[in-house]
GUNU-76744 format. One record per residue (C-alpha): chain; x negated, y negated, z. Coordinates in Angstrom, 1 decimal. Each point is the difference from the previous one (the first is absolute). Layout:
<torvexs>
   mol        x        y        z
     A        X        Y        Z
...
</torvexs>
This chain:
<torvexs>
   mol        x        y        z
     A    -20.5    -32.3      2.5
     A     -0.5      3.2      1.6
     A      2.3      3.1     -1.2
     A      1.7      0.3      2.8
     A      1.1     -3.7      0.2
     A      1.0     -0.4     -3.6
     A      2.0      3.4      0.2
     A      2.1     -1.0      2.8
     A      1.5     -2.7     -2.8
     A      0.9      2.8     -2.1
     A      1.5      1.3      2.9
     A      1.9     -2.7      1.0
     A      1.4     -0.5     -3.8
     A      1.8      3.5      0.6
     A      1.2     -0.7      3.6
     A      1.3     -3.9     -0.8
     A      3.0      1.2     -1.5
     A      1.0      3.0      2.6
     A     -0.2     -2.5      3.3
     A      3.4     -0.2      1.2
     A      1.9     -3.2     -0.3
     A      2.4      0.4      2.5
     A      1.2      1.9      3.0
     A     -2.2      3.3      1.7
     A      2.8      2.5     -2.0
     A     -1.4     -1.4     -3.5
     A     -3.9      0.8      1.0
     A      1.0      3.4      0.8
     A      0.9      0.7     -3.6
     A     -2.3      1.1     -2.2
     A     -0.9     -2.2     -3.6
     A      1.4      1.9     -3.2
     A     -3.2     -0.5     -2.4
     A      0.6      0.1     -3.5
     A     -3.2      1.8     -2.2
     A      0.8     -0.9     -3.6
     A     -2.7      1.3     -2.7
     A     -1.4      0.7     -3.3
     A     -1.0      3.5     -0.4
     A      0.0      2.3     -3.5
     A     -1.5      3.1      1.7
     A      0.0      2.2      3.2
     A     -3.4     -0.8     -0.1
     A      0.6     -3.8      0.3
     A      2.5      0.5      2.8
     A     -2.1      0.9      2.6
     A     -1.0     -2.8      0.8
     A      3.7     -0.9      0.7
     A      0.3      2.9      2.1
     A     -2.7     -1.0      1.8
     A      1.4     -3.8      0.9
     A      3.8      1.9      0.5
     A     -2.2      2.1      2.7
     A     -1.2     -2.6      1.4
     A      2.3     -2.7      0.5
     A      3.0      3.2      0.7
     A     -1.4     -0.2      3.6
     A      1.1     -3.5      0.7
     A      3.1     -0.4     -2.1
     A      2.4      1.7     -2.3
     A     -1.3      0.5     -3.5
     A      1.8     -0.6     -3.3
     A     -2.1      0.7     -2.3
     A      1.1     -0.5     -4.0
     A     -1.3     -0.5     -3.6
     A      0.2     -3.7     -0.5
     A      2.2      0.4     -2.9
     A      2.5      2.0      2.3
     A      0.3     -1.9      2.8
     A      2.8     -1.8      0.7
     A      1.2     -3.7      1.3
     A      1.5      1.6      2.7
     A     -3.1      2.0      1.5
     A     -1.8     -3.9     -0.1
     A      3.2     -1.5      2.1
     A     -1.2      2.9      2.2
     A     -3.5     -0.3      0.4
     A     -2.3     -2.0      2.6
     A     -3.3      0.6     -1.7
     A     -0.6      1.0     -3.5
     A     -3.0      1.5     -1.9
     A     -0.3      0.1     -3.3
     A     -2.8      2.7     -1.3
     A     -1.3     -0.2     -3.4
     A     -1.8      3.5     -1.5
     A     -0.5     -1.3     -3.9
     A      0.5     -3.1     -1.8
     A      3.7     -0.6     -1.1
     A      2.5     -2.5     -0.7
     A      2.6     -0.4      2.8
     A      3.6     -0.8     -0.4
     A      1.3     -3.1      0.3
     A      2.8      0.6      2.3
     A     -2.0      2.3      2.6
     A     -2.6     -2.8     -0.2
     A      1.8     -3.0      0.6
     A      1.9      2.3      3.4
     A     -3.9      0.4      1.5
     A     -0.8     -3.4     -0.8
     A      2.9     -1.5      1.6
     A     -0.6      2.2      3.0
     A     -0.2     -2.9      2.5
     A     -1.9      2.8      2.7
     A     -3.8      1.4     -0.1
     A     -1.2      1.6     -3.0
     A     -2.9      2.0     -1.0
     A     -1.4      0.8     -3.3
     A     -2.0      2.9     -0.9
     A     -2.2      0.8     -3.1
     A      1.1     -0.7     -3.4
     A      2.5     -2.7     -1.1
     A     -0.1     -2.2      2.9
     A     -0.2     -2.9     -2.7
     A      3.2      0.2     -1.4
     A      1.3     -1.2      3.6
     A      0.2     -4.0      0.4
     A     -2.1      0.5      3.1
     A     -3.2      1.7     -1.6
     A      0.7     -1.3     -3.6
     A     -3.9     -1.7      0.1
     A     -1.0      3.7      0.9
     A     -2.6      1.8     -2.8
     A     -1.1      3.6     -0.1
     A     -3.3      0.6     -1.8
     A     -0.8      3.5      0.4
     A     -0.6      2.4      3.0
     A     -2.2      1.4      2.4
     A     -1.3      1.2      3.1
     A     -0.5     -1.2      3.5
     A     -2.8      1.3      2.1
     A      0.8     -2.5      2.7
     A      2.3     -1.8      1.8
     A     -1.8     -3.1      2.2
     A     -2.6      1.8      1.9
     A      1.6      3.6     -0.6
     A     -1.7      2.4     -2.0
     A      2.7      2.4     -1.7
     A     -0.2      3.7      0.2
     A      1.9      0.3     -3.3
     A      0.3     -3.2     -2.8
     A      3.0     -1.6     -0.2
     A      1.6     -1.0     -3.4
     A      1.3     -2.9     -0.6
     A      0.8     -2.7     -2.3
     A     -2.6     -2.8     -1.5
     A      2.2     -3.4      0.7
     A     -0.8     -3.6     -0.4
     A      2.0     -2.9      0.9
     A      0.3     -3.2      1.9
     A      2.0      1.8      3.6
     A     -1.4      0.5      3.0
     A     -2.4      3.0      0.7
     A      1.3      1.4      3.2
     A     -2.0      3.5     -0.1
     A     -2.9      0.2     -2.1
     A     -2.2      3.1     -1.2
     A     -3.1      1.4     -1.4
     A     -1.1      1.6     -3.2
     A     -3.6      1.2     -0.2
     A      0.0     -3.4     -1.9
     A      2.0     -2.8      1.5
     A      2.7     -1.0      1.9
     A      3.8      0.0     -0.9
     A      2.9     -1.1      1.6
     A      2.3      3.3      1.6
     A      3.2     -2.0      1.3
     A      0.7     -3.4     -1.4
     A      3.0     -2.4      1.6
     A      2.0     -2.7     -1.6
     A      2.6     -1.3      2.5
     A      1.3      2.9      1.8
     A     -0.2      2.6     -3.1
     A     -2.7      2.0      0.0
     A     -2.4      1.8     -2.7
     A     -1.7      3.4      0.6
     A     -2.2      1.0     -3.0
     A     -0.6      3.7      0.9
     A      0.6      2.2     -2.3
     A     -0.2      3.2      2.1
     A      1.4      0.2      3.9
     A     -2.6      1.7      1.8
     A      0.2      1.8      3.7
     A     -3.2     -2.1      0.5
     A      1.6     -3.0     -0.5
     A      2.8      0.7      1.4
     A     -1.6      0.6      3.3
     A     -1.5     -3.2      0.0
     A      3.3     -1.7     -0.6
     A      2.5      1.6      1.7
     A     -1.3     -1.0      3.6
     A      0.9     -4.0     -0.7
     A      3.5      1.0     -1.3
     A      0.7      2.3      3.1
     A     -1.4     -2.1      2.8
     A      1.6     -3.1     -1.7
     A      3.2      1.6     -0.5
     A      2.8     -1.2      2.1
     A      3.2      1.8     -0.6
     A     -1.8      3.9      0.4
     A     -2.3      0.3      3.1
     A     -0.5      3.6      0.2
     A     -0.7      0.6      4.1
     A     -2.8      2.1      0.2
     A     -2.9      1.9     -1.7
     A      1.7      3.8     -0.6
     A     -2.0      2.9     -1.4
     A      1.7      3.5     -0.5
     A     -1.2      3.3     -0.4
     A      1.5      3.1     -2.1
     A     -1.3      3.8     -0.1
     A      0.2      1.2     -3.9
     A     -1.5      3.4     -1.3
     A      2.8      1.6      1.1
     A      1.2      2.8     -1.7
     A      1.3      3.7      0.4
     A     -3.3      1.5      0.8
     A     -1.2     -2.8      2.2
     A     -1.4      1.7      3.1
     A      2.4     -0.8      3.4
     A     -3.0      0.1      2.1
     A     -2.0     -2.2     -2.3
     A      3.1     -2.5     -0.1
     A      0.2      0.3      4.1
     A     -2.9     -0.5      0.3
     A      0.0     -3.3     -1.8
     A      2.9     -0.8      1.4
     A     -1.2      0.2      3.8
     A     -2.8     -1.9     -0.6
     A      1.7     -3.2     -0.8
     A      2.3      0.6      2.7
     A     -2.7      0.0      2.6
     A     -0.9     -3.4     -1.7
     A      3.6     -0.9      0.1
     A      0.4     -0.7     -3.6
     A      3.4      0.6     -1.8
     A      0.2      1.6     -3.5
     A      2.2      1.0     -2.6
     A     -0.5      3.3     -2.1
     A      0.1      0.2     -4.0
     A      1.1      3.5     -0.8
     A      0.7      2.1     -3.3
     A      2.8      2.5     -0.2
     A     -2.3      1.8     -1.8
     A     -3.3      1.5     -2.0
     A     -1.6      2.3     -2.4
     A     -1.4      3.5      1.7
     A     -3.6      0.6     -0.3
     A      0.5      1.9     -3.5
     A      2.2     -2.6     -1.1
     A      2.8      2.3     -1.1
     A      2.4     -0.7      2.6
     A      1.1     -3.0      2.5
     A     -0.3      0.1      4.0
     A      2.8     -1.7      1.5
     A      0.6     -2.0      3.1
     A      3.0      1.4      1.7
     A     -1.9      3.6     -0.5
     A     -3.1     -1.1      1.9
     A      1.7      0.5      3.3
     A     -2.8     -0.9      2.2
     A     -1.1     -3.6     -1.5
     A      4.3     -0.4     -0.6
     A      0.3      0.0      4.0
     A     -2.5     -1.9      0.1
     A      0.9     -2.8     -1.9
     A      3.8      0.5      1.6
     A     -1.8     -0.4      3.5
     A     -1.9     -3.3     -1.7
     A      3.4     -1.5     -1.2
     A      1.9      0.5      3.2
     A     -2.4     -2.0      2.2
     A      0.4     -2.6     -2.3
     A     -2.8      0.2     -2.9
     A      1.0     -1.4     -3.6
     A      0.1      2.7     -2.7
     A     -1.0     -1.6     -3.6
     A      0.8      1.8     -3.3
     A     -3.7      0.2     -1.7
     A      1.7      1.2     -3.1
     A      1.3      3.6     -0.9
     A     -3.6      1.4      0.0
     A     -0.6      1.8     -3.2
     A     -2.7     -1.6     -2.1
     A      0.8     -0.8     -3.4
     A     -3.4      1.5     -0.9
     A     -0.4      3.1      1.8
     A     -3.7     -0.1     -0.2
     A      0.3     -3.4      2.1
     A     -1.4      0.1      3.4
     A      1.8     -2.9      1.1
     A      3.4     -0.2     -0.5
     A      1.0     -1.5     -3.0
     A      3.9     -0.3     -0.7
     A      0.4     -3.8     -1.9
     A     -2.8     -1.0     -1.7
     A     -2.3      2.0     -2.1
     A     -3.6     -0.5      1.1
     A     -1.8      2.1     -2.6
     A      1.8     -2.5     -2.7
     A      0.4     -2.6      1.9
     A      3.7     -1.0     -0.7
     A      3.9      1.1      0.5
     A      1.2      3.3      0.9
     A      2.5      0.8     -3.0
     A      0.2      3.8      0.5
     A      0.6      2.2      2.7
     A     -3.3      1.5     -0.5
     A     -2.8     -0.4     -1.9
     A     -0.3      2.2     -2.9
     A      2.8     -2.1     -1.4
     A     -1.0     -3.2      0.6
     A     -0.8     -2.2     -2.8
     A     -2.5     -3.2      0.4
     A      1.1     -2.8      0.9
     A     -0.3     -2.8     -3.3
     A     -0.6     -4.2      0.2
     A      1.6     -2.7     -0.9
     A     -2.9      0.0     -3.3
     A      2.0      3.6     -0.9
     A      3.5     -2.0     -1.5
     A      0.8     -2.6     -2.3
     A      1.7     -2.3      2.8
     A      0.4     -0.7      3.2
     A      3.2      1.0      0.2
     A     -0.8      3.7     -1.6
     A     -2.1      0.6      2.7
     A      2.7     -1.4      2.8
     A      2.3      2.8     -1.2
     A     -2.1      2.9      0.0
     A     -1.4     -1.2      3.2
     A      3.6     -0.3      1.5
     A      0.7      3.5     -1.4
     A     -3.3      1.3      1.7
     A      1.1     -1.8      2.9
     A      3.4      1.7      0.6
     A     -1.7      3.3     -0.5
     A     -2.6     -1.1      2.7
     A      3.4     -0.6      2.3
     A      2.0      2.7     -0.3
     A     -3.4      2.0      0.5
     A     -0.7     -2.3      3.2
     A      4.1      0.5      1.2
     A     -0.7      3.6      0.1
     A     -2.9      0.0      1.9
     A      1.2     -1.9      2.4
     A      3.4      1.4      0.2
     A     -2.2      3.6      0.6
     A     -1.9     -1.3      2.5
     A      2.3     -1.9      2.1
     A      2.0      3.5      0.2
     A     -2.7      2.5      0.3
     A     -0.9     -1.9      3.0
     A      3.6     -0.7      1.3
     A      0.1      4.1     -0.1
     A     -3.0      0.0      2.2
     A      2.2     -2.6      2.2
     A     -2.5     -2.7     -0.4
     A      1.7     -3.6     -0.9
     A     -2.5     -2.0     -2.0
     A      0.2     -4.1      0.6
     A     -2.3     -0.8     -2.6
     A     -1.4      1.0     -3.4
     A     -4.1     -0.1     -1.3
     A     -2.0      1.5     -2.7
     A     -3.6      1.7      0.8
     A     -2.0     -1.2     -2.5
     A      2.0     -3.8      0.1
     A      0.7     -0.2     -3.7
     A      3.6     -0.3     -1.9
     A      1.3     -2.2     -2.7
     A      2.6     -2.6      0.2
     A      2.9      2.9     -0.7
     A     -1.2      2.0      2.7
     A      0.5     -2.9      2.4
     A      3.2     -0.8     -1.3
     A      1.1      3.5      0.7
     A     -1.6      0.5      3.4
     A      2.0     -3.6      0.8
     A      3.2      1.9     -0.4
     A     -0.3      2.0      2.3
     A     -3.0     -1.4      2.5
     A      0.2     -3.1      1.8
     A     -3.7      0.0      0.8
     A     -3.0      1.4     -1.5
     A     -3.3     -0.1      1.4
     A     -3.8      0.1     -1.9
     A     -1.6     -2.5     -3.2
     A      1.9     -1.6     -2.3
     A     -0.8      0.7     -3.9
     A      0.4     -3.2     -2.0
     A      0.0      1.2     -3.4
     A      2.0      2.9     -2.3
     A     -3.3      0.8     -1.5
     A     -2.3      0.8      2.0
     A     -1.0      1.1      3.5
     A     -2.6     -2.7      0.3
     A      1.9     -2.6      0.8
     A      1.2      0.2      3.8
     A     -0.9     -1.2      2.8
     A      1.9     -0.8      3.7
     A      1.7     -2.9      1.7
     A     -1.2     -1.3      3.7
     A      3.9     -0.5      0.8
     A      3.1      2.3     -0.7
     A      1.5     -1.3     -3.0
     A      2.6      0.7     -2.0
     A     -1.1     -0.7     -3.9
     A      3.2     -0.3     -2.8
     A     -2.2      2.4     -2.0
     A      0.0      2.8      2.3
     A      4.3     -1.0      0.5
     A     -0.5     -1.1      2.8
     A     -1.5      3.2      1.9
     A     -0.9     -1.1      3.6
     A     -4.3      0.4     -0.3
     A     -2.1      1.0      2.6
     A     -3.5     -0.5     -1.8
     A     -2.9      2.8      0.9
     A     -2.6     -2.6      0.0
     A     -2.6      1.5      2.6
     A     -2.5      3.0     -0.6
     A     -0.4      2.7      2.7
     A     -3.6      0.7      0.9
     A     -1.4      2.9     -1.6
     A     -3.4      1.9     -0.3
     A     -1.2     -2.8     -2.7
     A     -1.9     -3.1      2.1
     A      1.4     -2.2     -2.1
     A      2.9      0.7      1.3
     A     -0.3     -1.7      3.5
     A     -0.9     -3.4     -1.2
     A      3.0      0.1     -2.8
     A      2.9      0.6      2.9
     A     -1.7     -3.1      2.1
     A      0.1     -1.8     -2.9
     A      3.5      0.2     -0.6
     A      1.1     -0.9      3.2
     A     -2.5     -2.9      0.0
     A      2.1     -1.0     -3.1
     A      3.7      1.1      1.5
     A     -0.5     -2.4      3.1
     A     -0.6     -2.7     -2.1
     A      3.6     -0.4     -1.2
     A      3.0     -0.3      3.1
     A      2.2      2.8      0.7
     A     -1.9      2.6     -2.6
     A      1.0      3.5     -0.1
     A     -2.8      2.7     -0.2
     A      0.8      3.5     -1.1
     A     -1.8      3.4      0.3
     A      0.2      3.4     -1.5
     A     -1.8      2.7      2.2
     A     -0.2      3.5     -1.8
     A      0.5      3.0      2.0
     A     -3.1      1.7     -0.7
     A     -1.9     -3.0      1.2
     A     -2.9      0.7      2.7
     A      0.9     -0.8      3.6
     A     -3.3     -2.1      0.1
     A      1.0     -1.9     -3.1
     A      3.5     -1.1      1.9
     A     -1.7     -1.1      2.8
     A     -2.6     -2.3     -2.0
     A      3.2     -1.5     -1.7
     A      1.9     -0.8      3.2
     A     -2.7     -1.4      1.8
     A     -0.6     -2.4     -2.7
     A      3.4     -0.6     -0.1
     A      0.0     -1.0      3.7
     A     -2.7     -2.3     -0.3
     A      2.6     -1.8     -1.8
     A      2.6     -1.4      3.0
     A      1.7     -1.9     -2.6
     A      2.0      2.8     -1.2
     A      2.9      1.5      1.6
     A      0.9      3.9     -0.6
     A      3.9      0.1     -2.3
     A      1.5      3.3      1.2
     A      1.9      0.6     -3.9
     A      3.1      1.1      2.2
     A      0.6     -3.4      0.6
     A      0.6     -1.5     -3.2
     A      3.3      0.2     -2.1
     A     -0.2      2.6     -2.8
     A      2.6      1.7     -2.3
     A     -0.1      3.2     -1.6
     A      3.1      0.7     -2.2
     A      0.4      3.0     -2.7
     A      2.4      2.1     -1.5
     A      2.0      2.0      3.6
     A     -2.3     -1.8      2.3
     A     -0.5     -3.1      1.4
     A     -2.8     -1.1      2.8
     A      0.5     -3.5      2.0
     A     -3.1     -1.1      2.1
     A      0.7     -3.2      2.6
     A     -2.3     -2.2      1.2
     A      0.4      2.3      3.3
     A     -1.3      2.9     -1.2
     A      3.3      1.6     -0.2
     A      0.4      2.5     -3.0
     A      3.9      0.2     -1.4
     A     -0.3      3.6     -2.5
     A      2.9     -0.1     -2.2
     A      0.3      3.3     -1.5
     A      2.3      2.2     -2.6
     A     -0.3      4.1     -0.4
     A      0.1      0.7     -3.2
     A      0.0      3.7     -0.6
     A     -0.8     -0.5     -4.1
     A     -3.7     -1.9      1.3
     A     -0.8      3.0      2.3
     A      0.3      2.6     -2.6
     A     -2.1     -2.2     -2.4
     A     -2.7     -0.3      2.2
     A      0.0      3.9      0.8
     A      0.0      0.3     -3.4
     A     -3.4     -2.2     -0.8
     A     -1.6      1.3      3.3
     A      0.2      3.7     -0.8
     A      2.0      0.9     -3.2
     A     -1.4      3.9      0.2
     A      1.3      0.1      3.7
     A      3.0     -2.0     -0.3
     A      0.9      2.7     -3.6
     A     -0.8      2.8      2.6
     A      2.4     -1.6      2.5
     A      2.7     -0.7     -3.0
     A      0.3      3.5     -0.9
     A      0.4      1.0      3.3
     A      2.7     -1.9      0.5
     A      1.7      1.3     -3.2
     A     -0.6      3.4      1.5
     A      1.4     -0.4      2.8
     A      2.8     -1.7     -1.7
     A      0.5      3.1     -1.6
     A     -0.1      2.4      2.7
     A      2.9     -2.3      1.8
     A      1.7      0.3     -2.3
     A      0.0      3.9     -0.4
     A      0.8      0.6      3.4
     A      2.4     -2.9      0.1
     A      2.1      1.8     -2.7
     A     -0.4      3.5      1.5
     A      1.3     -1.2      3.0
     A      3.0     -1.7     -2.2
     A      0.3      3.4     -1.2
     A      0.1      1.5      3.0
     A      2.6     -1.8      1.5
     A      2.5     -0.2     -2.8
     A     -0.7      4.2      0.2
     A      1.4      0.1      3.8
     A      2.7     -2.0     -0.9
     A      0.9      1.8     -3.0
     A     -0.1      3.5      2.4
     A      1.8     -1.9      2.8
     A      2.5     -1.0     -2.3
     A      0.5      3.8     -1.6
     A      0.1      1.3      3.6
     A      2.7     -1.8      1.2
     A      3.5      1.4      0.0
     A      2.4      0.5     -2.7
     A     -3.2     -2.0     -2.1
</torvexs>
């Protein structure tokens, strides 16, 4: 059976049990998918994140430890996958609830065996796939050894022999990889989204945003940029930081102070450009070229200091006795990576609020952040754009989605994935961007998202657009048409589907003497003892002119008669 044909079963086993059974009102609601797993590290959970990711763009996730979920969250579900990371024993209540699940179930990895419907199921060992049908991989896929008596649905290749990929007994199903690739994901999620009735996203979208921006970002440069895909007619958003290191790295440029690019942007805004918070702007390391503000590339793990001579490295799960050692000082880590995160973006939001620039949107340059830093930026952000990062421990494991999802992991931030490349002076480059939109048409309704930095060459922006225009599929998203909210402490920023921008906003005098203070402590001293000065000298002539007065009337009062 060829790969396609055997996928769309796996396909349909995920779509059965969302098909409305009633009236048009019930196929306009979207299925609540339950994601129950086995998982003992970070490490291990990626792969969860990575089927949250997923399946968050055609339903809303729960996702749970097995041995927390609850009868309650079953009652609620339409589909349920159960994802196994390591071999354990599963409890018998939480086991009987998914077996008596009378809708479609899948079954992923380890322990599928304990479940009535795979109990014939054996595991002997793993490996690698190097194909799937007739499709070489770029990258091996792990996955399970199995053997059993249940149908072979999808089957793949070692460099050795065949093994069975998705197996199907009734309407359960088995998936014995051990490791959710983007490769295979983009040969799968075409069959779910074409064969998905209750979501039919319209139209092919792609949108572009402007990042680089910073204090010291050339207005002409930007202008010039921005003209250009004007002319083509192609609307934009612009990702700007508040601020940046000088030259000598001993003091910070800010926004509001570079009057020209300020006016700029202001004049952007008011014709009805997006503005998106690419963080504060200050690198953690300030020998970084590019901006690095959540995760530490040199290290490759969480930011738990505000800067770098303090930071400690990051230890494994192989550093403490237990699992649940590590849990707590990864927790207390965690909290330290939040409040750090809170700040930023609380600095940001307002350093850019002074400029009078009302951000819709939050990303990070270099696309990396921990699981803590997206449950801080989801307090305050509706929407974040750039990769995902599906693991805690390292930076290697991201990758993007083809439609805007909203994963439980990330707390349900609204994602718009960067998943295309911008040409550049490399000639790979050309080749790599058609690629990916080859591989974006192939799934219904996919979202494609750009970054364009500001320095890029005029000719480089042309190459990319008219590539882009050979594709008619996709439609341009102006980001001032999508609902966004922005919300932290004195201000609050409400984007409708209209493009209208609500700015709800409270002076505090307290913040603007803060920020005087960080931006210029020498001058703002200078300006301090002024003040006191001139305090002073009110005061003096204040009180001579007191005395002066009581003095008349004291002579007006002698002078008069029979005084």
């Amino acid at each position: 059976m060829k790969f396609k044909g055997v996928l769309t079963f796996f396909a349909f086993l995920l779509v059965v049990s969302w098909i409305p059974e009633t009236t048009q009102a019930q196929s306009q609601k979207k299925p609540t998918i339950l994601i129950v797993y086995n998982a003992t590290t970070p490490m291990e959970e990626k792969t969860v994140h990575r089927v949250d990711a997923l399946f968050s763009s055609y339903g809303d996730t729960v996702v749970e430890p097995i041995s927390k979920m609850t009868k309650q969250q079953v009652n609620e579900a339409t589909t349920i996958i159960y994802i196994g990371m390591n071999e354990a024993d599963i409890s018998r209540q939480p086991r009987e609830w998914i077996q008596k699940f009378p809708r479609q179930k899948l079954f992923i990895g380890y322990n599928a065996n304990q479940f009535e419907a795979f109990r014939d199921l054996r595991i002997e060992g793993m490996g690698d796939f190097v194909q799937i049908d007739s499709k070489t991989l770029t990258t091996k896929i792990p996955f399970l050894k199995t053997t059993s008596n249940y149908k072979e649905v999808i089957k793949g290749k070692t460099l050795h022999r065949t093994y069975p990929i998705l197996l199907k007994h009734n309407k359960d199903y088995y998936l014995s990889l051990n490791k959710w690739t983007d490769e295979f994901q983009l040969y799968l999620q075409p069959f779910i989204a074409n064969k998905t009735t209750w979501y039919q996203p319209p139209k092919h979208r792609v949108w572009m945003i402007i990042d680089g921006i910073r204090p010291s970002t050339s207005p002409k440069q930007l202008k010039k940029l921005t003209d250009q895909l004007k002319r083509e007619n192609v609307p934009y958003a612009l990702a700007v930081s508040a601020v940046e290191y000088t030259a000598n790295r001993k003091s910070i440029n800010q926004l509001s102070e570079a009057k020209e690019l300020r006016d700029l942007l202001q004049e952007e805004q008011a014709k009805g450009v997006a503005i998106i918070v690419n963080g504060y702007g200050l690198s953690y390391r300030q020998e970084d070229q590019k901006q690095h503000e959540f995760w530490d590339d040199k290290l490759n793990q969480p930011i738990t200091a505000l800067n770098s001579a303090q930071a400690k490295p990051f230890y494994s799960i192989e550093e403490f006795s237990s699992k649940e050692a590590f849990q707590e000082a990864r927790k207390k880590n965690g909290q330290i990576e939040k409040q750090y995160t809170k700040q930023r973006i609380q600095e940001a939001v307002s350093a850019l609020s002074r400029a009078k620039l009302y951000p819709i949107a939050f990303t990070i340059e270099n696309g990396q952040a921990s699981s803590y830093v997206y449950e801080e930026i989801a307090q305050h952000f509706s929407t974040y754009f750039g990769t995902l990062q599906y693991s805690d421990e390292s930076s290697e494991f991201n990758g993007v989605q083809p439609l805007v999802t909203k994963p439980s992991y990330m707390y349900h931030l609204q994602v718009y994935s960067t998943n295309l490349t911008p040409i550049t002076s490399n000639l790979e480059s050309e080749p790599i961007l058609i690629q990916q939109l080859k591989n974006l048409t192939t799934i219904q309704g996919s979202m494609a998202g750009i970054k364009i930095n500001v320095q890029q060459k005029p000719e480089e922006i042309a190459r990319t657009l008219s590539i882009l225009n050979t594709f008619p599929q996709f439609e341009w998203l102006d980001l001032r048409k999508i609902k966004a909210k922005v919300q932290v402490t004195d201000l609050t920023i409400i984007q409708s589907d209209t493009g209208k921008l609500a700015v709800k906003q409270e002076n505090r005098y307290i913040d603007l003497i803060k920020y005087k203070w960080e931006a210029s402590p020498f001058e703002f001293s200078l300006w301090v003892l002024f003040g006191i000065v001139l305090l002073f000298v009110a005061l003096f002539f204040l009180n001579v002119l007191r005395l002066r007065f009581t003095l008349k009337k004291r002579l007006f009062e002698e002078r008069k008669p029979n005084g």
